[in-house]
Rosetta silent file (secondary structure, phi, psi, omega in degrees, C-alpha in Angstrom):
SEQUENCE: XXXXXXXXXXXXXXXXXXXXXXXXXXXXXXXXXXXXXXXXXXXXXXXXXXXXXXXXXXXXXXXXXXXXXXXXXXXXXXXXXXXXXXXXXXXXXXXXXXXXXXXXXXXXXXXXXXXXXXXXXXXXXXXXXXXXXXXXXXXXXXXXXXXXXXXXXXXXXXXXXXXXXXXXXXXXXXXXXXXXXXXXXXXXXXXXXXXXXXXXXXXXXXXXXXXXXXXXXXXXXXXXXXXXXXXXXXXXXXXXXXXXXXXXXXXXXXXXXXXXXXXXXXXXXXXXXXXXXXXXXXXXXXXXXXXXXXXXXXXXXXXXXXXXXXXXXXXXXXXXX
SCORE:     score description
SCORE:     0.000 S_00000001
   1 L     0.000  121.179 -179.254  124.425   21.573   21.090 S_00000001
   2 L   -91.272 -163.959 -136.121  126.974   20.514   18.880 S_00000001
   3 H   -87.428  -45.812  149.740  126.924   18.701   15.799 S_00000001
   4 H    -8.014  -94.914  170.655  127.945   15.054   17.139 S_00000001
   5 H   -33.436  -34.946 -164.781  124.853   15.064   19.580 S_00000001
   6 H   -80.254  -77.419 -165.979  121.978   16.775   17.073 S_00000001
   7 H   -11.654  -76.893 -139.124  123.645   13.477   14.916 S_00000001
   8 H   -78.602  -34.991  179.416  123.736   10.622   17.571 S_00000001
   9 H   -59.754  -62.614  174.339  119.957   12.120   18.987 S_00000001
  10 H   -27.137  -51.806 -171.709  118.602   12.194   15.983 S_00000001
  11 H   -91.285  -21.103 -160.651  119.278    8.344   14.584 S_00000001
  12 H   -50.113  -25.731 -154.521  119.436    6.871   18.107 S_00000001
  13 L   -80.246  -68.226 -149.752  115.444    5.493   18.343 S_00000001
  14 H   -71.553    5.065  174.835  115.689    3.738   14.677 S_00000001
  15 H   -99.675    1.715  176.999  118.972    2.523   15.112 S_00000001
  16 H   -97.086  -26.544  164.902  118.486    1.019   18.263 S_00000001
  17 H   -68.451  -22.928 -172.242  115.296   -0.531   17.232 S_00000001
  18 H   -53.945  -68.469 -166.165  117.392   -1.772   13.570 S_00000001
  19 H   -65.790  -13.135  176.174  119.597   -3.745   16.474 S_00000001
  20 H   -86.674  -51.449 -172.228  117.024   -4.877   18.748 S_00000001
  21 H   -52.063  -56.737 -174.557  114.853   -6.100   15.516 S_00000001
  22 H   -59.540  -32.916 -170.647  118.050   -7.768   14.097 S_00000001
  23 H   -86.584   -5.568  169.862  119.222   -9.948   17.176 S_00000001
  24 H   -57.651  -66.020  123.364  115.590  -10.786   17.256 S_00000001
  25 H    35.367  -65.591 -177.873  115.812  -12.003   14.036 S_00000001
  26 H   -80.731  -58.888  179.297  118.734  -13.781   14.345 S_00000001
  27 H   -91.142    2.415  158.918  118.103  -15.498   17.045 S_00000001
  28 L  -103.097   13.978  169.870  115.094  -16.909   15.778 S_00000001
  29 L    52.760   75.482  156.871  117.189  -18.016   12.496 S_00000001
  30 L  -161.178  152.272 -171.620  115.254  -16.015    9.966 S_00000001
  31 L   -89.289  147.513 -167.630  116.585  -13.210    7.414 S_00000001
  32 L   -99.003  -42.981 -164.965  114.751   -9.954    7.959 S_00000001
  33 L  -127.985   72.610 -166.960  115.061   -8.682    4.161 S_00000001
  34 L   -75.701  -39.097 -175.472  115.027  -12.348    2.676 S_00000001
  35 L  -154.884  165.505 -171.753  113.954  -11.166   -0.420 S_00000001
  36 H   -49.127  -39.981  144.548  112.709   -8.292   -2.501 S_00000001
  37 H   -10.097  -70.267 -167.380  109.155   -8.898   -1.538 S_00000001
  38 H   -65.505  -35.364 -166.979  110.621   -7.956    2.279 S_00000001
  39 H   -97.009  -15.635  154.010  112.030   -4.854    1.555 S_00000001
  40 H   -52.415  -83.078  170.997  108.667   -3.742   -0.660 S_00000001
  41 H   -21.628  -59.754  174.883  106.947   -4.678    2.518 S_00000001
  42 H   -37.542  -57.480 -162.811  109.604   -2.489    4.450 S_00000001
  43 H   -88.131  -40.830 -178.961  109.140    0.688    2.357 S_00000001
  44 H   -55.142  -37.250 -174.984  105.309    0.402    1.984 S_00000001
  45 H   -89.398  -26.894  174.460  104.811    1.015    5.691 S_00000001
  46 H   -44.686  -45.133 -171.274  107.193    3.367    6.076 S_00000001
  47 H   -70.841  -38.792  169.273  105.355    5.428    3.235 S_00000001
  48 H   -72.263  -59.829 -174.726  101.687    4.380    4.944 S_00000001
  49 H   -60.340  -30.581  170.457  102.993    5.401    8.431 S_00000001
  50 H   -79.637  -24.639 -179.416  104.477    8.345    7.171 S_00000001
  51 H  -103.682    2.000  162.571  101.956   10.021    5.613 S_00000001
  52 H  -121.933   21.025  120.266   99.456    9.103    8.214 S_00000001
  53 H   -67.302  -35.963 -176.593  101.667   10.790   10.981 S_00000001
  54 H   -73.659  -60.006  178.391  102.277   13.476    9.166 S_00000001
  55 H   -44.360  -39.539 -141.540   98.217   14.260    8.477 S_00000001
  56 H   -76.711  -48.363  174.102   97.949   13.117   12.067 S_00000001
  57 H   -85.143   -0.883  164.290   99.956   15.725   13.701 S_00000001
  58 H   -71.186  -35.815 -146.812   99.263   18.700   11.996 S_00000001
  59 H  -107.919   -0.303  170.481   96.335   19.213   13.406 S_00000001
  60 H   -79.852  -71.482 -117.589   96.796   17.660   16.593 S_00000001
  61 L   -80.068  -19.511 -174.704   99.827   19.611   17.310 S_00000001
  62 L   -93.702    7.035 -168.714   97.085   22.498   16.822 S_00000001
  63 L   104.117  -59.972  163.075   95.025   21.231   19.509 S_00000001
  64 L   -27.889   65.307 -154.951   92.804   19.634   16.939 S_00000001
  65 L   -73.683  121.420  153.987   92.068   15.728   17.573 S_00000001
  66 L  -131.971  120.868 -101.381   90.627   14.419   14.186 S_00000001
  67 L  -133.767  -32.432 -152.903   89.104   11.081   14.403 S_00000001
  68 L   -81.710  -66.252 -148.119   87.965   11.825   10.138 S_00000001
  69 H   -29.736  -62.217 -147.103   91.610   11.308    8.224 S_00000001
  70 H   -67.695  -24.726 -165.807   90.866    7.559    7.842 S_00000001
  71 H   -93.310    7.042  178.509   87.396    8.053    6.462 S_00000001
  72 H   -82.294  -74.558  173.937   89.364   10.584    4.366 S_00000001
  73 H   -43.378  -37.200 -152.688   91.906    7.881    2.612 S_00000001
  74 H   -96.604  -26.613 -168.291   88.810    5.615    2.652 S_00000001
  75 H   -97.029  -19.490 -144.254   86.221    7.646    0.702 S_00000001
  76 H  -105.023  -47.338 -167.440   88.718    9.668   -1.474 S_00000001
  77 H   -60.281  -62.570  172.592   90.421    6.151   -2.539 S_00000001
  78 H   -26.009  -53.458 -168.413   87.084    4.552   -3.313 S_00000001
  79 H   -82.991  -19.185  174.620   86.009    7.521   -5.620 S_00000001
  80 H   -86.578  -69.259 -158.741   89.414    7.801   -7.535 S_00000001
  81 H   -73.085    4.250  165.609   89.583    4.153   -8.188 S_00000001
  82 H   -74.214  -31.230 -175.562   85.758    3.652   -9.717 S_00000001
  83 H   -84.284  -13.975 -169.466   87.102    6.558  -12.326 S_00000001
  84 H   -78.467  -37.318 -177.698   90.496    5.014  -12.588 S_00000001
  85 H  -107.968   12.071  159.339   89.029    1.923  -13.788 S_00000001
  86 H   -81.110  -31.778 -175.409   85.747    3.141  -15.750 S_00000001
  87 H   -84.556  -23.597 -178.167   88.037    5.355  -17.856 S_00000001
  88 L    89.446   18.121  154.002   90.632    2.848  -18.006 S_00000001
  89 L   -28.202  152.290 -174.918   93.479    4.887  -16.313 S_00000001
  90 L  -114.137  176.560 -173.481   96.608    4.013  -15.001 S_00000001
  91 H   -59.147  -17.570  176.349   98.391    4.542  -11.281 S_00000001
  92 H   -77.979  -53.833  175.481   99.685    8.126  -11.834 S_00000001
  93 H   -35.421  -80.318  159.057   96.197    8.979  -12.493 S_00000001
  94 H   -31.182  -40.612 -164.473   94.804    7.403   -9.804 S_00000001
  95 H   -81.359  -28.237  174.714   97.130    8.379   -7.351 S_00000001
  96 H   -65.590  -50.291 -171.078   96.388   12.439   -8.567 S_00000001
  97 H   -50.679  -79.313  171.679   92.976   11.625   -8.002 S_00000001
  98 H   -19.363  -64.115 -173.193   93.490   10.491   -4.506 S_00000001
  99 H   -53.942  -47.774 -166.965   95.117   12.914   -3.974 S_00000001
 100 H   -72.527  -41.230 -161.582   93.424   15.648   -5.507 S_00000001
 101 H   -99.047   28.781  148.110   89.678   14.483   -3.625 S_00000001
 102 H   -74.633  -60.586  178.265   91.715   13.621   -0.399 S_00000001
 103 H   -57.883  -58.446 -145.540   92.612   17.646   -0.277 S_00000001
 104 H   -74.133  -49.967  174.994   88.835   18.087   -1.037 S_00000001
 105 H   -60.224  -49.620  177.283   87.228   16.015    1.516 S_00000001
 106 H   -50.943  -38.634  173.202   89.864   17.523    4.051 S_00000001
 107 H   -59.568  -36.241 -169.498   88.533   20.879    3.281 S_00000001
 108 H   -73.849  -25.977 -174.567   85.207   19.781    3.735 S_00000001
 109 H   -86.842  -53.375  157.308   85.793   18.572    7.108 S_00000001
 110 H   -49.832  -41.070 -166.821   87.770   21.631    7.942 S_00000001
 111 H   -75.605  -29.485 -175.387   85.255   23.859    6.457 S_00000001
 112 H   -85.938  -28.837  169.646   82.252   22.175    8.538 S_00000001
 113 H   -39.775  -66.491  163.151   84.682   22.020   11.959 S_00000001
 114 H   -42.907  -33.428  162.747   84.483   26.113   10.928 S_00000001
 115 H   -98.642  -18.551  169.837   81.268   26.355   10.877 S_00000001
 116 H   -73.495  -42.127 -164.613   79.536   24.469   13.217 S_00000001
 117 L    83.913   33.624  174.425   81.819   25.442   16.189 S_00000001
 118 L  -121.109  164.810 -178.635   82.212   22.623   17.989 S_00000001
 119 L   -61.596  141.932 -170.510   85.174   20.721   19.393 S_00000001
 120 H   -54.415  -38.534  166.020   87.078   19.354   16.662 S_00000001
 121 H   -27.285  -79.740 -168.493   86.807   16.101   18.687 S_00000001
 122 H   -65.101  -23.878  163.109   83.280   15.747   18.139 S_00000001
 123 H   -66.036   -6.865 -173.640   83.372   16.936   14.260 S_00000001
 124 H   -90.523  -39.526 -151.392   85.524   14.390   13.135 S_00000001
 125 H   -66.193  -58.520  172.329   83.772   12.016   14.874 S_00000001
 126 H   -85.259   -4.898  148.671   80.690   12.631   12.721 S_00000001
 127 H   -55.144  -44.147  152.292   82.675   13.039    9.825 S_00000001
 128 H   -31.807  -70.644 -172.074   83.740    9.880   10.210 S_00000001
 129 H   -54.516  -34.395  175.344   80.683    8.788   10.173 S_00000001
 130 H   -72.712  -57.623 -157.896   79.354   10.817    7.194 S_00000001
 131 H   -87.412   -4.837  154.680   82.154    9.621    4.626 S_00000001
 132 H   -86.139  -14.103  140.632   81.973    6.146    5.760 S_00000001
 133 H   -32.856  -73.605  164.840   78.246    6.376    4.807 S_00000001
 134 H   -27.566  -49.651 -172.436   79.265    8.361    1.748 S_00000001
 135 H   -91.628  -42.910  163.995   81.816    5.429    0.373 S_00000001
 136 H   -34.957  -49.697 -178.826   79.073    3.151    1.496 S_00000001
 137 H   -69.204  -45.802  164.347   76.790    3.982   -0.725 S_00000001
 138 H   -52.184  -31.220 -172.328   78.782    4.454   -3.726 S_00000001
 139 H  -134.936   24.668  151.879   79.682    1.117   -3.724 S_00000001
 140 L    97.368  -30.582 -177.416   76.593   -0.493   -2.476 S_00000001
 141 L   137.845  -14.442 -179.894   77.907   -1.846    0.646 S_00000001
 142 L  -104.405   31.555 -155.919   80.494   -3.996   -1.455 S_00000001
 143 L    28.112 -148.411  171.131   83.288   -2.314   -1.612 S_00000001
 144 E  -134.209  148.970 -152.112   85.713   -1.806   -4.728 S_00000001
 145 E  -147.223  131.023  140.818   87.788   -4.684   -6.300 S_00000001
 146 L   173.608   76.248  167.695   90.134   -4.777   -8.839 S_00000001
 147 L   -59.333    4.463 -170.230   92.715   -7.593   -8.349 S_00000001
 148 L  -135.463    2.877  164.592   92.823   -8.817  -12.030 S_00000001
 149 L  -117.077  100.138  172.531   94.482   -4.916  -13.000 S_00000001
 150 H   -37.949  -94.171 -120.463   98.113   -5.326  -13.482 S_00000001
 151 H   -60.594  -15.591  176.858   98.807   -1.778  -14.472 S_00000001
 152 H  -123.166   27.259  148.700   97.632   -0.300  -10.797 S_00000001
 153 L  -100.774   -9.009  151.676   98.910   -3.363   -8.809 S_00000001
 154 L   -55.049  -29.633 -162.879  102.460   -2.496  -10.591 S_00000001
 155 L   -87.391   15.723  165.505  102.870    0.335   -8.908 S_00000001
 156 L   -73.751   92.179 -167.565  103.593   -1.639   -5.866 S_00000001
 157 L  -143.817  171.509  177.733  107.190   -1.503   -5.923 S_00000001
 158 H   -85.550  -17.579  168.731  109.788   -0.467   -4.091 S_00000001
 159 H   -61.249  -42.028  173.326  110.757    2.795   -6.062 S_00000001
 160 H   -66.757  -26.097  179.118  107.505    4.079   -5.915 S_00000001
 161 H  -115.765    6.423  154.171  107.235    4.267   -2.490 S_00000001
 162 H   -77.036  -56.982  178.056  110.618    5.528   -1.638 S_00000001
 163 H   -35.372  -70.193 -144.685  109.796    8.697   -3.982 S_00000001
 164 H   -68.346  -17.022  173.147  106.182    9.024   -2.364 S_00000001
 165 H   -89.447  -32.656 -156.435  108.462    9.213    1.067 S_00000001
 166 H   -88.110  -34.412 -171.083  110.809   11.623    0.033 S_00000001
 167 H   -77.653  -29.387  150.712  108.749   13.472   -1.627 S_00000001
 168 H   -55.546  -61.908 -168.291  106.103   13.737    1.434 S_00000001
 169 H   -57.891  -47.006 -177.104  109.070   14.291    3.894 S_00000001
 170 H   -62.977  -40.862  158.247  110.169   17.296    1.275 S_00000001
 171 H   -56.590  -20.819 -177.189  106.443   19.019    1.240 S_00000001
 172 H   -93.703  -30.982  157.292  106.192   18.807    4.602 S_00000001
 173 H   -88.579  -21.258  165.672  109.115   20.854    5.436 S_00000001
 174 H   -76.291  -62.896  167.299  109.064   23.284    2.828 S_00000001
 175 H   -23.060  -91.610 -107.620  104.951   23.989    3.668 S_00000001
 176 H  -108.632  -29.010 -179.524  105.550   23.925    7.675 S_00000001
 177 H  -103.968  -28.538 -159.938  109.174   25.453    7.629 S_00000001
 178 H  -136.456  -12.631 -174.340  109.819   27.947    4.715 S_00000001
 179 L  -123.657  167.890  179.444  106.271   29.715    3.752 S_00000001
 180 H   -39.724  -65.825 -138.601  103.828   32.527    5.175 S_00000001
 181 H   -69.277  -62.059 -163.632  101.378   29.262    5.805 S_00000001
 182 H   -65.069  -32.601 -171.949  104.041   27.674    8.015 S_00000001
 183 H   -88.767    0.111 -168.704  105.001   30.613   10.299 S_00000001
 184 H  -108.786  -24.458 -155.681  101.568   31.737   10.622 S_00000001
 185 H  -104.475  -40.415  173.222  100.671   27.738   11.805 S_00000001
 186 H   -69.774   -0.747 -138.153  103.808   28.166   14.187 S_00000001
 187 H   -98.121  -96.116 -170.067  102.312   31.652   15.009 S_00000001
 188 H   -49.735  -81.160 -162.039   98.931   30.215   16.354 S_00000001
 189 L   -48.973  -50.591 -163.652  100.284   27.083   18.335 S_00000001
 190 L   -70.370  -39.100  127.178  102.292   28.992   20.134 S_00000001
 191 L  -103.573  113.411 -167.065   99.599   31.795   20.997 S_00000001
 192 H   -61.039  -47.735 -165.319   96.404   31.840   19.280 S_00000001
 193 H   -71.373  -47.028 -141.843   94.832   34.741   20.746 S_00000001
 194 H   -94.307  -30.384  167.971   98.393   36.924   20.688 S_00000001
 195 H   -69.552  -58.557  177.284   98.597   35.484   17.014 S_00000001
 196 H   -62.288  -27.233  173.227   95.219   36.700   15.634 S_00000001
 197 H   -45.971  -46.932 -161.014   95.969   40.064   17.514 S_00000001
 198 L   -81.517   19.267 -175.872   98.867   40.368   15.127 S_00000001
 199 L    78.206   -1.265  163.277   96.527   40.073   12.106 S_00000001
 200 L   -77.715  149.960 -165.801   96.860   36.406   11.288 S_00000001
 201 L   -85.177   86.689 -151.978   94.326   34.840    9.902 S_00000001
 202 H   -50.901  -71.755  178.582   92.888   31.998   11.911 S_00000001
 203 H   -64.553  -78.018  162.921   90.313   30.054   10.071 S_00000001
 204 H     7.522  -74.279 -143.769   92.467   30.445    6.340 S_00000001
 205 H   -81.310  -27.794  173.744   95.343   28.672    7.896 S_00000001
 206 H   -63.818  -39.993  166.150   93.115   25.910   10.087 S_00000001
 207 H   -26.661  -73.782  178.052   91.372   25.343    6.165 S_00000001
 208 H   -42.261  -27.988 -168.680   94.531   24.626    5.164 S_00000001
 209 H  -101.288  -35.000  172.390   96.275   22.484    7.595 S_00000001
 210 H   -57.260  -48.785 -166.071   92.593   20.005    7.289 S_00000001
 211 L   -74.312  -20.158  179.501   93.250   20.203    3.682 S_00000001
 212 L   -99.772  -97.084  168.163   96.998   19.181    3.361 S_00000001
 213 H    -3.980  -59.688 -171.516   96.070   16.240    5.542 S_00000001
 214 H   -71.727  -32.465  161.759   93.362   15.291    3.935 S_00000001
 215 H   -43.336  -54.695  173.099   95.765   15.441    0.953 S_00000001
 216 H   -58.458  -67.240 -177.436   98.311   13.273    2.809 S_00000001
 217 L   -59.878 -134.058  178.898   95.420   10.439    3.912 S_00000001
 218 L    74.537  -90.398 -176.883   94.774   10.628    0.071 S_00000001
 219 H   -72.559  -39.264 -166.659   97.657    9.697   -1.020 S_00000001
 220 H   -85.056  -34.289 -173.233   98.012    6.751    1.934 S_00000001
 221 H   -37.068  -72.789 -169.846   94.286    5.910    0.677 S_00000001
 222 H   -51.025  -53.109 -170.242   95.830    5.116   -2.858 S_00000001
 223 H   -61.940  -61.806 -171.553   98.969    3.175   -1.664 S_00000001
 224 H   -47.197  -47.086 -170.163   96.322    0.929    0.651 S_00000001
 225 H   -97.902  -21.687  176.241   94.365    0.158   -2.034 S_00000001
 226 H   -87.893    9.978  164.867   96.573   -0.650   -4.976 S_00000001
 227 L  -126.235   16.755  172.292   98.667   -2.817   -2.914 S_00000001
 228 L  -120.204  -69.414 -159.528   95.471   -5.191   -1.789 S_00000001
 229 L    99.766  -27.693 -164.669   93.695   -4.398   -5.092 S_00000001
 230 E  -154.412  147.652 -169.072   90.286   -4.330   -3.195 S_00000001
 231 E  -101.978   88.280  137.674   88.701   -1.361   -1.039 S_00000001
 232 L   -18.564  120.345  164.722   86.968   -2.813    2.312 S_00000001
 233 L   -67.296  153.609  178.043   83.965   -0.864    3.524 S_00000001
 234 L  -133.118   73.043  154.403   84.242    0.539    7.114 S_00000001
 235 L   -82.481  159.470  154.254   81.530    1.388    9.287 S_00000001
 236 L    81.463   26.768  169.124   80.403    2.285   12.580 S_00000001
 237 L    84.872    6.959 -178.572   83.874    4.265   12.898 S_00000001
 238 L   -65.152  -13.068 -166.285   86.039    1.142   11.205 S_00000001
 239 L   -79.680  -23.412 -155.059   87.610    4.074    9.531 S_00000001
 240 H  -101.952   -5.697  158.349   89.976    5.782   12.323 S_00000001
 241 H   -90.327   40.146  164.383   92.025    2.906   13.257 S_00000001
 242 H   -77.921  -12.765 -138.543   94.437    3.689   10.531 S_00000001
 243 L   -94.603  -37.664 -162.179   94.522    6.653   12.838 S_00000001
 244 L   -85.484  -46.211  178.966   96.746    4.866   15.514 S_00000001
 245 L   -40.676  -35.700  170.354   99.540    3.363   13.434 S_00000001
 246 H   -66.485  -13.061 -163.163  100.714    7.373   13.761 S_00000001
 247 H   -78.050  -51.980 -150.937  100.886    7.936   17.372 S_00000001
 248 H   -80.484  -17.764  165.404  103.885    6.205   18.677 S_00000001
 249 H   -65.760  -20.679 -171.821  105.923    7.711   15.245 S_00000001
 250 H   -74.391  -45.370 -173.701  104.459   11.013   16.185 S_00000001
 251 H   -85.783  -72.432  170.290  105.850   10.944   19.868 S_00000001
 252 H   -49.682  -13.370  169.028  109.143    9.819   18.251 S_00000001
 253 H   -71.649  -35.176  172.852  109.470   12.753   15.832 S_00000001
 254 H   -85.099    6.800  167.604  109.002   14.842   18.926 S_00000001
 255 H   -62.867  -62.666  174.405  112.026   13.489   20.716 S_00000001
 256 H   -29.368  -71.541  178.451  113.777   13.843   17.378 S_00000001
 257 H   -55.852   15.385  166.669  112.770   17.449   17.028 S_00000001
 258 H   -98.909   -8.849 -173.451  115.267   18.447   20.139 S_00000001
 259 H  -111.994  -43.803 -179.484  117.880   17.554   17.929 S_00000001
 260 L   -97.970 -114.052 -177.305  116.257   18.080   14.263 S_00000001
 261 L  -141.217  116.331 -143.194  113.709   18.640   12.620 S_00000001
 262 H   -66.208  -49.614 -162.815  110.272   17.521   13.821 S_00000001
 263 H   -76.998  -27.864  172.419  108.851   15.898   10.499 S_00000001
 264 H   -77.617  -19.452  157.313  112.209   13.970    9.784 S_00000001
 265 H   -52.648  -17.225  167.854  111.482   12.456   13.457 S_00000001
 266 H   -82.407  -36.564  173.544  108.210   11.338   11.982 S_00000001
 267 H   -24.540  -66.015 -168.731  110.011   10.160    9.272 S_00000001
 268 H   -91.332   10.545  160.104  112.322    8.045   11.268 S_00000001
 269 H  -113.399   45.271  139.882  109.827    6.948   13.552 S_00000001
 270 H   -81.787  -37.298 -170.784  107.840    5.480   10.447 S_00000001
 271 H   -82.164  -50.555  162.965  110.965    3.952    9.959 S_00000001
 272 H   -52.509  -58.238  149.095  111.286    2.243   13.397 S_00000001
 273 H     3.263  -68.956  173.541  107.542    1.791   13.410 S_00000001
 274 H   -74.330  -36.826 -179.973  108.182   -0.595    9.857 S_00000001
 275 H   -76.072  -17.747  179.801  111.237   -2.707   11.104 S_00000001
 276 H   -65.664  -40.057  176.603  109.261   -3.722   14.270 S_00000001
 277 H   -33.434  -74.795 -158.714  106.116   -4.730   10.948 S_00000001
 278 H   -57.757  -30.788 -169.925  108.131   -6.310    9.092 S_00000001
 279 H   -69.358  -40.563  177.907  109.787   -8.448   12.098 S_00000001
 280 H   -42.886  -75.546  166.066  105.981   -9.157   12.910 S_00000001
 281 H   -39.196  -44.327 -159.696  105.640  -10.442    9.500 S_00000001
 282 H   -86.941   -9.283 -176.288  108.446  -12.311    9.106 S_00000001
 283 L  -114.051   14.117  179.880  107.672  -14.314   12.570 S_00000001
 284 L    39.936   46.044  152.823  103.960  -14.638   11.416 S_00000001
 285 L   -24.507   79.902 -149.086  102.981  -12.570   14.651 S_00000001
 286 L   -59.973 -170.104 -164.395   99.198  -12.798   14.802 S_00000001
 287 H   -95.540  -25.297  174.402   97.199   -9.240   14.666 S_00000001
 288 H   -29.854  -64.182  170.148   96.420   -9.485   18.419 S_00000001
 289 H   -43.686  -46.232 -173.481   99.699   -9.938   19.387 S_00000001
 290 H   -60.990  -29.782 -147.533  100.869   -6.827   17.349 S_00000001
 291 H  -102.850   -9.149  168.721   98.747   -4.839   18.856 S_00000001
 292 H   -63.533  -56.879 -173.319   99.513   -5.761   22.707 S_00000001
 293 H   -37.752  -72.240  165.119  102.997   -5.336   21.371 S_00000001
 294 H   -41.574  -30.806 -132.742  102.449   -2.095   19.821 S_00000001
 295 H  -121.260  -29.004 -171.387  100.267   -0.810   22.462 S_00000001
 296 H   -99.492   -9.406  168.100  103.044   -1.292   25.161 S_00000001
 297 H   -46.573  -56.877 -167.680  105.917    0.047   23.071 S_00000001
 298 H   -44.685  -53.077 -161.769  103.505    3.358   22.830 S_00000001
 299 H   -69.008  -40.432  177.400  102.939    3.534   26.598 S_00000001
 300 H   -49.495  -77.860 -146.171  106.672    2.437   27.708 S_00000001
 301 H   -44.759  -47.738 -175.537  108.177    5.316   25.245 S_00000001
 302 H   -48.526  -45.657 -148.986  105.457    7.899   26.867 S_00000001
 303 H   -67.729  -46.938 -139.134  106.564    6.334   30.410 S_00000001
 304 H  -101.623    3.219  153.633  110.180    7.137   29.733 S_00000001
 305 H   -86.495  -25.223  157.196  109.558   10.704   28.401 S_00000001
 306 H   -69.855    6.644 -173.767  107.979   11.817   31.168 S_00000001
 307 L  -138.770   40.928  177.444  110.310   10.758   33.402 S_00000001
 308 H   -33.122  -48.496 -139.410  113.487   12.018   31.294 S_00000001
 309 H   -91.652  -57.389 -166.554  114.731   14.454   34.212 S_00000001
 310 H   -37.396  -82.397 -175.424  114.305   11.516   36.901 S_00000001
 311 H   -17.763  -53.627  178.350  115.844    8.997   34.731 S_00000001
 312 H   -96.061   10.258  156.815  119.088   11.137   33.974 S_00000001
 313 H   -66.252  -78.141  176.133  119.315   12.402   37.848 S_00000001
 314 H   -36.851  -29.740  166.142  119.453    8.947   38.876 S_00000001
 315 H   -63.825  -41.481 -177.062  122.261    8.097   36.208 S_00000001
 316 H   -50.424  -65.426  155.399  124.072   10.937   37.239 S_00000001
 317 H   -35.328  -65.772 -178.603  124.404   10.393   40.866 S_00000001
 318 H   -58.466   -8.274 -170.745  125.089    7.057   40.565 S_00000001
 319 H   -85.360  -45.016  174.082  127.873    7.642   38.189 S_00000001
 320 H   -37.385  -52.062  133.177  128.984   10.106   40.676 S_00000001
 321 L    -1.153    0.000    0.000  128.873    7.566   43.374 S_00000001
């Protein structure tokens, strides 16, 4: 495949959504990036969507459905920002913290999927359930608030969350692409059994990929709450539909990944993903609406990858024709 094609595959999804979003746009006489505000808006979901595709697919790519990441982001944020604001800390802080008890809680989830032995399905599911308890409790049932602190509602900017993408997008391919961790994780999807034969180490590297997720949600945790200022409680499973915003970028990164590189296709379908948001926003879409919207985007794109071969027989011939 030469270079021209890996190019034009690669960019085609967000730039064809950039042009469908703009003549939308347009023809409903409204500016898409009106003001800084819009492009803040712009970058935050790219940065939310990216880093909960990226948790979302390691371990589904392993087989591994986990239903937990949201109650991950939700309990890890909660517990960083009661210390960020009893000690009187600032957003780098907070955001290590997330981060740091993001990894921990992932582990924890990995480590009981390891030991109980059951499908990963059903462990998240009460995982869920445990750390949406867990943040329950902690904060009585009232969540956590704290709208009246500038210093961690500053870091909502637009710099900050272009770093927090690049720097996600860069971890994810150096991890998954260049170390012992990654080729051992590429090892096992492709044969598990034919992989552990060869002396890799199963459980280690399954630890690992729950823990760098849980790392990831974390981190998404942190952005989510310091750009609202106040932590929502979630029960009763309220946690995993943060879960979904990942799917349809997830299916574009693996289109992407015939041409590229799989995680910059999550990238850049986080990137499609936010100009359809932002168009929502700017055309005061209700949440209903989004999610009919959203729901048939997912299912067309599935429709027209399975039917890929059909699709480009039928061009062919007729161009033949």
């Amino acid at each position: 495949m030469n270079t021209g094609k890996k190019i034009v595959g690669t960019l085609a999804i967000p730039v064809i959504t950039f042009a469908v979003v703009m003549l939308i746009s347009i023809s409903k006489g409204i500016a898409l990036f009106e003001t800084s505000l819009s492009w803040q808006t712009f970058f935050r979901a790219i940065a939310n969507v990216s880093l909960v595709t990226f948790a979302l697919s390691i371990n589904l790519n392993s087989g591994r459905f986990d239903f937990s990441i949201g109650s991950v982001a939700l309990l890890s944020s909660v517990i960083s920002s009661i210390i960020t604001v009893k000690l009187g800390l600032g957003p780098v802080p907070m955001l290590l913290l997330s981060l740091v008890f993001g990894l921990l809680l992932g582990l924890v989830s990995g480590a009981i999927y390891v030991f109980v032995k059951l499908p990963p399905i059903i462990v998240s599911l009460a995982v869920a359930l445990l750390f949406e308890g867990i943040a329950f409790v902690i904060t009585g049932g009232h969540g956590v608030s704290f709208v009246t602190n500038t210093r961690l509602l500053a870091f909502s900017n637009s710099r900050n969350y272009i770093l927090i993408i690049v720097l996600a997008l860069a971890f994810m391919v150096v991890i998954f692409d260049h170390t012992r961790f990654g080729y051992d994780y590429k090892a096992l999807q492709s044969g598990q059994k034919v992989a552990v034969d060869t002396g890799i180490k199963e459980i280690p590297n399954a630890l690992g990929c729950y823990a760098i997720a849980g790392a990831l949600m974390g981190v998404q945790g942190f952005i989510s709450a310091t750009n609202n200022g106040t932590i929502q409680m979630a029960l009763n499973f309220g946690s995993i539909s943060p879960m979904f915003m990942g799917f349809l970028p997830m299916f574009i990164g693996g289109f992407v990944a015939r041409f590229s590189n799989d995680k910059l296709g999550y990238m850049l379908g986080a990137v499609s993903s936010a100009l359809i948001s932002l168009l929502y926003v700017r055309l005061n879409v209700s949440s209903s609406t989004q999610q009919i919207i959203s729901a048939c985007l997912l299912v067309g794109f599935l429709i027209y990858l399975n039917n890929q071969g059909r699709l480009k027989a039928l061009f062919v011939r007729r161009k033949v024709a």
